[in-house]
MDTraj code that builds the backbone (N, CA, C; nanometers):
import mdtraj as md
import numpy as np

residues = "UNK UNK UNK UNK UNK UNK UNK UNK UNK UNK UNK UNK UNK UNK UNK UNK UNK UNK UNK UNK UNK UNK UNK UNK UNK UNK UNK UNK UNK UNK UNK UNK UNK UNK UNK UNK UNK UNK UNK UNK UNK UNK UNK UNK UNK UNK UNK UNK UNK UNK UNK UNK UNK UNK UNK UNK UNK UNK UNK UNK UNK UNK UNK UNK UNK UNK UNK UNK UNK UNK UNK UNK UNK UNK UNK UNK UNK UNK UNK UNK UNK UNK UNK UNK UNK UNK UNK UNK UNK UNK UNK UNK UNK UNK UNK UNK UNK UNK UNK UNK UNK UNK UNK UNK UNK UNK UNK UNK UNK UNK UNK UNK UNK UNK UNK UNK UNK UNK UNK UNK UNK UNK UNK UNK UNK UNK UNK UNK UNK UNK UNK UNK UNK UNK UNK UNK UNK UNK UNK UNK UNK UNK UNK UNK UNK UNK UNK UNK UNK UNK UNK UNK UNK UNK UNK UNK UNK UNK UNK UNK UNK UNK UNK".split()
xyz = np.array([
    [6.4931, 2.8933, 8.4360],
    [6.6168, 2.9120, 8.5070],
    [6.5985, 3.0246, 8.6083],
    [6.6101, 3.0291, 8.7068],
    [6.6320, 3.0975, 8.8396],
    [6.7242, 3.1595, 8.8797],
    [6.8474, 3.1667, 8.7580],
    [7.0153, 3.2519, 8.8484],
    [6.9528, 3.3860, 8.7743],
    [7.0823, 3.4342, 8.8178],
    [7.0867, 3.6085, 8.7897],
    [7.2510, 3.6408, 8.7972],
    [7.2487, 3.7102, 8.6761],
    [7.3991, 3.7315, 8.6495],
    [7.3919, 3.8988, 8.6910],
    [7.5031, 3.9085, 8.7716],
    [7.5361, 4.1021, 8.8172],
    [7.6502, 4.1235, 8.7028],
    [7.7124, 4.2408, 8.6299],
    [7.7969, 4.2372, 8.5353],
    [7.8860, 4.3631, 8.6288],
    [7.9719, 4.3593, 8.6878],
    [8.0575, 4.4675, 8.7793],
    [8.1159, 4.5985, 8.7022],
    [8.1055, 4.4881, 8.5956],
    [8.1443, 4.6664, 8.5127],
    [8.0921, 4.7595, 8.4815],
    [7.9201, 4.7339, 8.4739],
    [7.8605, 4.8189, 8.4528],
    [7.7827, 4.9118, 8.5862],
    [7.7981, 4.8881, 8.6850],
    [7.7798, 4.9195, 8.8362],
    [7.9107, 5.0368, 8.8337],
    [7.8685, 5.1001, 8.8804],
    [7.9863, 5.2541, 8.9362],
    [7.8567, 5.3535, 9.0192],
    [7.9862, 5.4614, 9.0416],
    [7.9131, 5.5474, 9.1289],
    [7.7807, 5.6685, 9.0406],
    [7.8008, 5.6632, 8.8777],
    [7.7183, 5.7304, 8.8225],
    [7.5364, 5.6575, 8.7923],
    [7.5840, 5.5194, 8.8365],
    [7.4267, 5.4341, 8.7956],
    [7.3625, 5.4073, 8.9413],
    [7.4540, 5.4421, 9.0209],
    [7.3839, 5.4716, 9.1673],
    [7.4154, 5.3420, 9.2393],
    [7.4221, 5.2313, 9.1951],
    [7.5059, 5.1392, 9.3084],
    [7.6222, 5.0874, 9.2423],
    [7.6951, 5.0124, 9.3578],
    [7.8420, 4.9574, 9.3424],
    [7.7908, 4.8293, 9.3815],
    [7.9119, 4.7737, 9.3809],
    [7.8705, 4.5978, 9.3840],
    [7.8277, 4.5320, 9.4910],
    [7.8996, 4.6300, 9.5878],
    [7.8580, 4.5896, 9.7804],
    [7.7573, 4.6183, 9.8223],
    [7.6770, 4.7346, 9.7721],
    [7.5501, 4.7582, 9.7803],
    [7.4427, 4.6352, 9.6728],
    [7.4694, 4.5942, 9.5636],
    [7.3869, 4.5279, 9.5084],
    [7.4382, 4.3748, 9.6090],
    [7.5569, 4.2999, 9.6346],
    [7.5599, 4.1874, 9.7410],
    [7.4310, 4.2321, 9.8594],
    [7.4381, 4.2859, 9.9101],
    [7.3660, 4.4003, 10.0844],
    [7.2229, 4.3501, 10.0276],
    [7.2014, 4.4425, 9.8763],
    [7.0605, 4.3878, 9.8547],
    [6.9865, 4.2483, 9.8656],
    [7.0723, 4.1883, 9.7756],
    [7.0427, 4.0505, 9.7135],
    [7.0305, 3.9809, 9.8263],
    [7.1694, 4.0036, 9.9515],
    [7.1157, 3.8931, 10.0441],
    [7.0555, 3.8756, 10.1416],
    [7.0090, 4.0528, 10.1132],
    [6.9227, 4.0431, 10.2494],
    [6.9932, 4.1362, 10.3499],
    [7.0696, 4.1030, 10.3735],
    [7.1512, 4.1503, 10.5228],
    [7.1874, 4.3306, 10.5006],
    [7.1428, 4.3776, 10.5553],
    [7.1593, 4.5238, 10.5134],
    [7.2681, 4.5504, 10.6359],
    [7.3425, 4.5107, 10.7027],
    [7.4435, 4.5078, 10.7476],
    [7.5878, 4.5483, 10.6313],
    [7.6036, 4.4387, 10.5522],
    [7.6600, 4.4767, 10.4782],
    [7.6778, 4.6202, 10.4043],
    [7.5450, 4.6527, 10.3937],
    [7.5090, 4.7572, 10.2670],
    [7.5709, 4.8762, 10.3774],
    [7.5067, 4.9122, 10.4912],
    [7.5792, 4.9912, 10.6136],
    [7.7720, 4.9814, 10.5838],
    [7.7586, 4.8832, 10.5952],
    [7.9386, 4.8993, 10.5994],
    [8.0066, 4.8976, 10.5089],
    [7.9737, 4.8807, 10.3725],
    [7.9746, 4.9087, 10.2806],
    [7.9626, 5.0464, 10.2506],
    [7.8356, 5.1503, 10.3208],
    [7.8529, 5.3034, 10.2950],
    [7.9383, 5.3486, 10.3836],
    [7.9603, 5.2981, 10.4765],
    [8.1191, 5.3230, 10.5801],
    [8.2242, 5.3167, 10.5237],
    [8.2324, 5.2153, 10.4393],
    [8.3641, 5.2302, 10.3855],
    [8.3408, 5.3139, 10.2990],
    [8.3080, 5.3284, 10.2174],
    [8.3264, 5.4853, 10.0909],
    [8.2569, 5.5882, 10.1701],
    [8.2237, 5.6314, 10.2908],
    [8.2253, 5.7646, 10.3519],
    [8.3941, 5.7953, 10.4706],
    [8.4476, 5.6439, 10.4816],
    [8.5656, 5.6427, 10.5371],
    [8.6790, 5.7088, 10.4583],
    [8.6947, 5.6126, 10.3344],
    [8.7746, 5.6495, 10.2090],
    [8.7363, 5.8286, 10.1398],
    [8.6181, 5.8907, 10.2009],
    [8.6143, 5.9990, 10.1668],
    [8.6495, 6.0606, 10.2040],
    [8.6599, 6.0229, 10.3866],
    [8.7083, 6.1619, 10.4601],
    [8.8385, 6.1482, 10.4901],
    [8.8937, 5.9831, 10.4781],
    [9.0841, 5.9709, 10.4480],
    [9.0991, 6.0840, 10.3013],
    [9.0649, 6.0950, 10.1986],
    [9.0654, 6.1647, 10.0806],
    [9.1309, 6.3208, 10.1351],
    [8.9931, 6.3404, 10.1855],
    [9.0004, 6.5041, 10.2392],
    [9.0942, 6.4902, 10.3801],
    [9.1533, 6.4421, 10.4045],
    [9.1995, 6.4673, 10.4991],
    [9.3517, 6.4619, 10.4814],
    [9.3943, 6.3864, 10.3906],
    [9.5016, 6.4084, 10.2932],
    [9.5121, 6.5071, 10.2456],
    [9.4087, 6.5768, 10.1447],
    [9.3821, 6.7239, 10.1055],
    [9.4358, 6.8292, 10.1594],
    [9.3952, 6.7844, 10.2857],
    [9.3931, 6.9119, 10.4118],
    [9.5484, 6.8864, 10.4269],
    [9.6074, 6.7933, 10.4402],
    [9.7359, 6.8017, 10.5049],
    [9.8614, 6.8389, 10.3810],
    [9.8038, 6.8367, 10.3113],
    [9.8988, 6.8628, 10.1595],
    [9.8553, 7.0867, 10.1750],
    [9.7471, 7.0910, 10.2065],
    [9.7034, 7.2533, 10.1971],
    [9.7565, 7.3221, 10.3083],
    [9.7696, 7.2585, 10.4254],
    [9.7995, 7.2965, 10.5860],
    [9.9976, 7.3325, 10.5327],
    [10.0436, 7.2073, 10.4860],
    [10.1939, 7.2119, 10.4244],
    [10.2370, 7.3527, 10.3535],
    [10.1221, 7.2987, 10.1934],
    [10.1583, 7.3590, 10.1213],
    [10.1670, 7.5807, 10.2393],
    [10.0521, 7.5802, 10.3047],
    [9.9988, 7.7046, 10.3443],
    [10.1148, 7.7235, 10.4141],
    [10.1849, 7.6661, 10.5106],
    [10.3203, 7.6936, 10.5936],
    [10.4081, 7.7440, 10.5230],
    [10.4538, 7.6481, 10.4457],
    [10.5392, 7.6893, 10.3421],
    [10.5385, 7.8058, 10.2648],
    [10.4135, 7.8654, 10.2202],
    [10.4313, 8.0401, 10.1708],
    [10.4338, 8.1479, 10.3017],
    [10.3630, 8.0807, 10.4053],
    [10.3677, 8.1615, 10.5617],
    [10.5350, 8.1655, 10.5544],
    [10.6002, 8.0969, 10.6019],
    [10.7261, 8.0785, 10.5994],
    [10.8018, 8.1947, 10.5122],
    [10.7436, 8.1757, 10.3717],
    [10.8888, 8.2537, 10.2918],
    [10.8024, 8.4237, 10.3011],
    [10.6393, 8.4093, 10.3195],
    [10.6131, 8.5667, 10.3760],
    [10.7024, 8.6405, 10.4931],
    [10.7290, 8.5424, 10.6362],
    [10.7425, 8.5729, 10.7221],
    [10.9665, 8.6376, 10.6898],
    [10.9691, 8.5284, 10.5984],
    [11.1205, 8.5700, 10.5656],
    [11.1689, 8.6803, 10.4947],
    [11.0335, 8.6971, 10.4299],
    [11.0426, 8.8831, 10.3421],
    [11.0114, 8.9879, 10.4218],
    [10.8760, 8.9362, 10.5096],
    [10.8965, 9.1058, 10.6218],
    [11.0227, 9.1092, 10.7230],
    [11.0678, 9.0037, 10.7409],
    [11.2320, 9.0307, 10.8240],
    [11.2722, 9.0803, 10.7444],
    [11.3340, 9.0886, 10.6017],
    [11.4424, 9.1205, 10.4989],
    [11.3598, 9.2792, 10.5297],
    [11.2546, 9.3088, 10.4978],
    [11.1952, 9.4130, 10.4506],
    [11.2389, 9.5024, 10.5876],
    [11.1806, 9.4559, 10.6663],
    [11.2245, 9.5413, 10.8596],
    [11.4195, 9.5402, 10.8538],
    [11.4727, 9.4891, 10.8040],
    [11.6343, 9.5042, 10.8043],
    [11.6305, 9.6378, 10.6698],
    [11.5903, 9.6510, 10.5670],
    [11.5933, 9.7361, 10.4950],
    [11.5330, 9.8648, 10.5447],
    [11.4112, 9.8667, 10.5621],
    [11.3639, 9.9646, 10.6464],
    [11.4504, 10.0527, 10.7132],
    [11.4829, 9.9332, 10.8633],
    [11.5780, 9.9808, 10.9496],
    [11.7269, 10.0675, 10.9033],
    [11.7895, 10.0608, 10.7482],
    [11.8968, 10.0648, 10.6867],
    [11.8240, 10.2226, 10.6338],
    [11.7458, 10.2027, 10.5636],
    [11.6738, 10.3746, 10.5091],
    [11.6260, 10.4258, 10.5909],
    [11.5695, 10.4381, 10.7167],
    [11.5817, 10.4670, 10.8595],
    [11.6740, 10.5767, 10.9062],
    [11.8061, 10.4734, 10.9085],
    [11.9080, 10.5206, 10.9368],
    [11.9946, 10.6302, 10.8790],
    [11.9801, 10.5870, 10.6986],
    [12.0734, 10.6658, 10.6135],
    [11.9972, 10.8462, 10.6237],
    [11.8435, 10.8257, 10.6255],
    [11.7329, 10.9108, 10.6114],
    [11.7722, 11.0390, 10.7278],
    [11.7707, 10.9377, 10.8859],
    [11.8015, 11.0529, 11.0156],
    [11.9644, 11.1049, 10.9935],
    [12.0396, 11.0560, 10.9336],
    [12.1395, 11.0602, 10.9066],
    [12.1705, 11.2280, 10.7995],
    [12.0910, 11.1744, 10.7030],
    [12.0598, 11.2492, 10.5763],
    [12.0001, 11.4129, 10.6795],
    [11.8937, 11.3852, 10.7363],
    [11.8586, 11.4745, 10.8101],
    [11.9162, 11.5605, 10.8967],
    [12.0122, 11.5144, 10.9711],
    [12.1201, 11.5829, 11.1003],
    [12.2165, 11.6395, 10.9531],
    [12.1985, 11.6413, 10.8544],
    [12.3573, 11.7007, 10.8033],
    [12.2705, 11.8341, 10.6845],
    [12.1563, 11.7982, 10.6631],
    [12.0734, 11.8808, 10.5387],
    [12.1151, 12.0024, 10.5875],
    [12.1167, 12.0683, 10.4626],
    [12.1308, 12.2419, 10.4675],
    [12.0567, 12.2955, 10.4460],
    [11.9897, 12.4324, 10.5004],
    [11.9014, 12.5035, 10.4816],
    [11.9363, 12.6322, 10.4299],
    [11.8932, 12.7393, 10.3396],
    [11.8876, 12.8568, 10.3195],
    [11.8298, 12.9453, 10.4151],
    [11.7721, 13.0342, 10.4250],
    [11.7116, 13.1493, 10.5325],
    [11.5378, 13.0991, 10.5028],
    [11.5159, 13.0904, 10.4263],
    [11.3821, 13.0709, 10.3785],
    [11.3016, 12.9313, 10.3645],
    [11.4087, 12.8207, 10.4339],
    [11.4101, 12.7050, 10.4148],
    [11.4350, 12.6052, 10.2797],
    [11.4663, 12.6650, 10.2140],
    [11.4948, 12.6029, 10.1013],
    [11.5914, 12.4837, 10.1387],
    [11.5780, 12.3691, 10.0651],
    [11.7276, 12.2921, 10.0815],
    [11.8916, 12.3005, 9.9839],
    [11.9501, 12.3551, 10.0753],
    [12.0574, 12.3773, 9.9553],
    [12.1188, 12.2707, 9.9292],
    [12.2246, 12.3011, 9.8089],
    [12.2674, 12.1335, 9.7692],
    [12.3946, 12.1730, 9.7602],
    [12.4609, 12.1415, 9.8540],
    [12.6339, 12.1742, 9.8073],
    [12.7098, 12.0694, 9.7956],
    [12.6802, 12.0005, 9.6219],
    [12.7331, 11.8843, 9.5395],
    [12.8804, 11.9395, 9.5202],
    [12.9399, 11.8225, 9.5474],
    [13.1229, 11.8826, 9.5173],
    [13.1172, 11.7381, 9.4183],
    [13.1882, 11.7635, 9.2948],
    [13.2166, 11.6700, 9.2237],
    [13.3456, 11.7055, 9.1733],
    [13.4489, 11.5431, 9.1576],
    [13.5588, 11.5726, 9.1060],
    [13.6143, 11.6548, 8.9419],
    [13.6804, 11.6984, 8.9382],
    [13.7234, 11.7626, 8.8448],
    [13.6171, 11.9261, 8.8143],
    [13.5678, 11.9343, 8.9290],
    [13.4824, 12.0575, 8.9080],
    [13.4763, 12.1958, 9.0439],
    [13.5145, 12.2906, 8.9856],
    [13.5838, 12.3607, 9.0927],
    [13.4630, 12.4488, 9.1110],
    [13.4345, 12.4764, 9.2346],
    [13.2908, 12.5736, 9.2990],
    [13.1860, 12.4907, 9.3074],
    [13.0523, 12.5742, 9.3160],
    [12.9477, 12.5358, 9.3065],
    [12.8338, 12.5581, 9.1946],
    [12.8827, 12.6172, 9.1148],
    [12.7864, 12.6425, 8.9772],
    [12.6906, 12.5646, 8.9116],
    [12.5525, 12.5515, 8.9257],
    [12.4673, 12.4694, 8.9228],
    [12.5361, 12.4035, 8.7537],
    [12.5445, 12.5188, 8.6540],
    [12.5810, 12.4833, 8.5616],
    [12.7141, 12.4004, 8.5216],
    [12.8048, 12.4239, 8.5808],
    [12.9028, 12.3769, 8.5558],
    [12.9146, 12.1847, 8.5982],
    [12.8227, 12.2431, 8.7519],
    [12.8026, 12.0822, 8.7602],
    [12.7145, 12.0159, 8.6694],
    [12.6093, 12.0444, 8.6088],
    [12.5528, 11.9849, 8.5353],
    [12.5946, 11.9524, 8.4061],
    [12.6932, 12.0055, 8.3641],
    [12.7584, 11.9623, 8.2755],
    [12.8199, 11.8797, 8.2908],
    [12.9366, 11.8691, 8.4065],
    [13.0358, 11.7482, 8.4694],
    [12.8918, 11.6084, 8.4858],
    [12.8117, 11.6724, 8.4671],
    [12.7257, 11.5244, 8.5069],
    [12.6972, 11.4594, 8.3781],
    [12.6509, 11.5380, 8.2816],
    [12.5952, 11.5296, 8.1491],
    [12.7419, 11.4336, 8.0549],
    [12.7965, 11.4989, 8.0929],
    [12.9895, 11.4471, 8.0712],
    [12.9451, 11.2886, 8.1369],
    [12.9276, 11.3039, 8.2543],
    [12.9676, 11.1417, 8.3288],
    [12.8801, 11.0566, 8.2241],
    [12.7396, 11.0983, 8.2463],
    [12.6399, 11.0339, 8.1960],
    [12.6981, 10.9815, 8.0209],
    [12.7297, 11.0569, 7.9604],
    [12.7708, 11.0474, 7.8188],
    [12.9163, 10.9319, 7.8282],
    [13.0300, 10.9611, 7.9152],
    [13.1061, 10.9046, 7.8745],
    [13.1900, 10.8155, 7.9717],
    [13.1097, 10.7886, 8.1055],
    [13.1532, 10.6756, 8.2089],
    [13.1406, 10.5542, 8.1508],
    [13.2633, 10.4990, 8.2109],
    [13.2573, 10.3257, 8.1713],
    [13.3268, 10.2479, 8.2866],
    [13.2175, 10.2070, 8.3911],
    [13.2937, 10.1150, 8.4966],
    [13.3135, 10.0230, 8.5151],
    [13.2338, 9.9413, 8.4110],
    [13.2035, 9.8144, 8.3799],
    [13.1484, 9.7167, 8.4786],
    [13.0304, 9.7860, 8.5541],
    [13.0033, 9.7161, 8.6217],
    [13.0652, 9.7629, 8.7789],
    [13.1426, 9.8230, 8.8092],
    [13.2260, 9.8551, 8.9321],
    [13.1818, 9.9913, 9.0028],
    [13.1972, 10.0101, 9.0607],
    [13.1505, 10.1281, 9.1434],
    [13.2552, 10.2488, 9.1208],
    [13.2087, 10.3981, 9.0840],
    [13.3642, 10.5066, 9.0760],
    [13.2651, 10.6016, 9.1429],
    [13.3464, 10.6786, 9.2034],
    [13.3369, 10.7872, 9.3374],
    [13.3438, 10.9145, 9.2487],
    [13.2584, 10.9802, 9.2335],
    [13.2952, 11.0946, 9.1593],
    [13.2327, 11.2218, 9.2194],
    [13.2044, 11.2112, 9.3596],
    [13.1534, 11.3186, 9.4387],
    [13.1301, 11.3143, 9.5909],
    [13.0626, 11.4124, 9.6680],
    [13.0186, 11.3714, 9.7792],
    [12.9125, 11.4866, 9.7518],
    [12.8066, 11.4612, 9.8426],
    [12.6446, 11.5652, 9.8453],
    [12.6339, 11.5460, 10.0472],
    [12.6616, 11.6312, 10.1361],
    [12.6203, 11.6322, 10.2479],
    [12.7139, 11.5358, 10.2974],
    [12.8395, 11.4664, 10.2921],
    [12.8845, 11.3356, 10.3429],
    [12.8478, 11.2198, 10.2703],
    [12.8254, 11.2214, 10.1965],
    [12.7791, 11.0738, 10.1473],
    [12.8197, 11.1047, 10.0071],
    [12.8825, 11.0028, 9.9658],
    [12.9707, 10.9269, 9.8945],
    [12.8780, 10.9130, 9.7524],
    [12.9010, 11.0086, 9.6146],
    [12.7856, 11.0014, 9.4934],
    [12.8881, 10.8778, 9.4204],
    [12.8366, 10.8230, 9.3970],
    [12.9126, 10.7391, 9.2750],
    [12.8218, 10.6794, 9.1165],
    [12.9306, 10.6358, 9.0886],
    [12.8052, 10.6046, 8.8979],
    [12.9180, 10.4424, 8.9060],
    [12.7730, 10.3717, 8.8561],
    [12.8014, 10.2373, 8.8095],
    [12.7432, 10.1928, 8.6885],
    [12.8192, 10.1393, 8.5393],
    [12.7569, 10.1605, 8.4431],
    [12.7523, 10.0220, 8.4097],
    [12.6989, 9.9560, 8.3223],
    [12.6583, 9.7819, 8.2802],
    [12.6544, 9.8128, 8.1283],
    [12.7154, 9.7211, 8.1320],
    [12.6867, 9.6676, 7.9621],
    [12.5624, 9.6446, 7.9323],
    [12.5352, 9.7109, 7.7555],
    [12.4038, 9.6664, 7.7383],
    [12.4275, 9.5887, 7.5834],
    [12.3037, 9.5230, 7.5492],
    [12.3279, 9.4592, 7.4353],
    [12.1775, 9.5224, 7.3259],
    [12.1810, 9.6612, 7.3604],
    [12.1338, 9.7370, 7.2808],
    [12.2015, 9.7711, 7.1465],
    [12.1163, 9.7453, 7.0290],
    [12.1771, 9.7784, 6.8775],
    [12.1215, 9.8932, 6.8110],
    [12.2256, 9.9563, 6.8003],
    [12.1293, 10.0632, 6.7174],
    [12.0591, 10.0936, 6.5574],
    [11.9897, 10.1141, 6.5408],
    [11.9458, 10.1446, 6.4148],
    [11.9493, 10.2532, 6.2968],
    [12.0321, 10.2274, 6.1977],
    [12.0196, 10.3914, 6.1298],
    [11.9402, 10.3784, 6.0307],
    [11.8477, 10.4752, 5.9670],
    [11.7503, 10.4141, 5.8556],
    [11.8187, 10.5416, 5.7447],
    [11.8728, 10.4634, 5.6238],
    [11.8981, 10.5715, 5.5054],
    [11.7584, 10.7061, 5.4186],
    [11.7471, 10.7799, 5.4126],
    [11.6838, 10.8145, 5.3676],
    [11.7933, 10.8900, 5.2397],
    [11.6599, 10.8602, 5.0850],
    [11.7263, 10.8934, 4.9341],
    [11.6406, 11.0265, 4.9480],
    [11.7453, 11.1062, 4.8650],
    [11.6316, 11.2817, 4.8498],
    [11.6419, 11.2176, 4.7059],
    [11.5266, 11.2796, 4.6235],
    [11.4705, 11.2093, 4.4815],
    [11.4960, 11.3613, 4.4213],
])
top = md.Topology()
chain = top.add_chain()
for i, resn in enumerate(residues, 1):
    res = top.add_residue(resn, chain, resSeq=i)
    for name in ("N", "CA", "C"):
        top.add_atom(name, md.element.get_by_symbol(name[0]), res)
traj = md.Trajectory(xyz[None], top)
């Protein structure tokens, strides 16, 4: 007998030919076998070239939301900038350059480092704004306030027995 059976399933790209290359062989015509490696060097570079256009996308798309954070960032800037030269035209100096701090807080009469630090120690201990903003001073023109949040902190007490 003289035929010859090809089995397609066992042909792939790891045993080194495909089926269009073993036709190319068999009949001779190496035409085929040529256009045959055209087409799977075609289908390779459609592959990558898809690749590329999914990476070119995807790459815009983080360019994009970079380019939308250094605007946000240059508007903030520009805002601490401002508050900063601001901060600056009003600062107080001593003779020696020191910066003085003449904190006025409500319910606290003078300037007594101590006294304010207590009115603070007070806020700190027993403000509740729930979240809202309260005005409880000014430092140079500008407006001190305390904003406090709920927390869902628990506390722990541990018993200790004297024996």
């Amino acid at each position: 007998m003289g035929s010859r059976t090809i089995d397609e399933g066992s042909m792939d790209e790891k045993s080194g030919m495909n089926f269009s290359e073993y036709v190319a062989i068999l009949s001779g015509n190496t035409d085929l076998l040529e256009k045959a490696k055209l087409e799977k060097k075609i289908a390779g570079l459609d592959s990558e070239r898809q690749a590329f256009i999914r990476s070119k996308s995807s790459s815009r798309s983080r360019l994009d939301e970079v380019m939308r954070t250094v605007d946000g960032n240059k508007e903030l800037i520009a805002h601490f900038q401002s508050d900063w030269d601001l901060y600056q035209s009003r600062v107080q100096k001593d003779k020696e350059g020191n910066i003085l701090n003449p904190i006025t807080l409500k319910g606290v009469e003078g300037s007594d480092p101590k006294r304010i630090a207590a009115k603070l120690a007070e806020i700190n201990e027993k403000a509740c704004t729930r979240g809202e903003y309260f005005n409880i001073g000014t430092l140079y023109g500008f407006n001190l306030v305390v904003k406090t949040e709920s927390s869902s902190k628990v506390s722990t007490f541990r018993r200790t027995s004297s024996s």
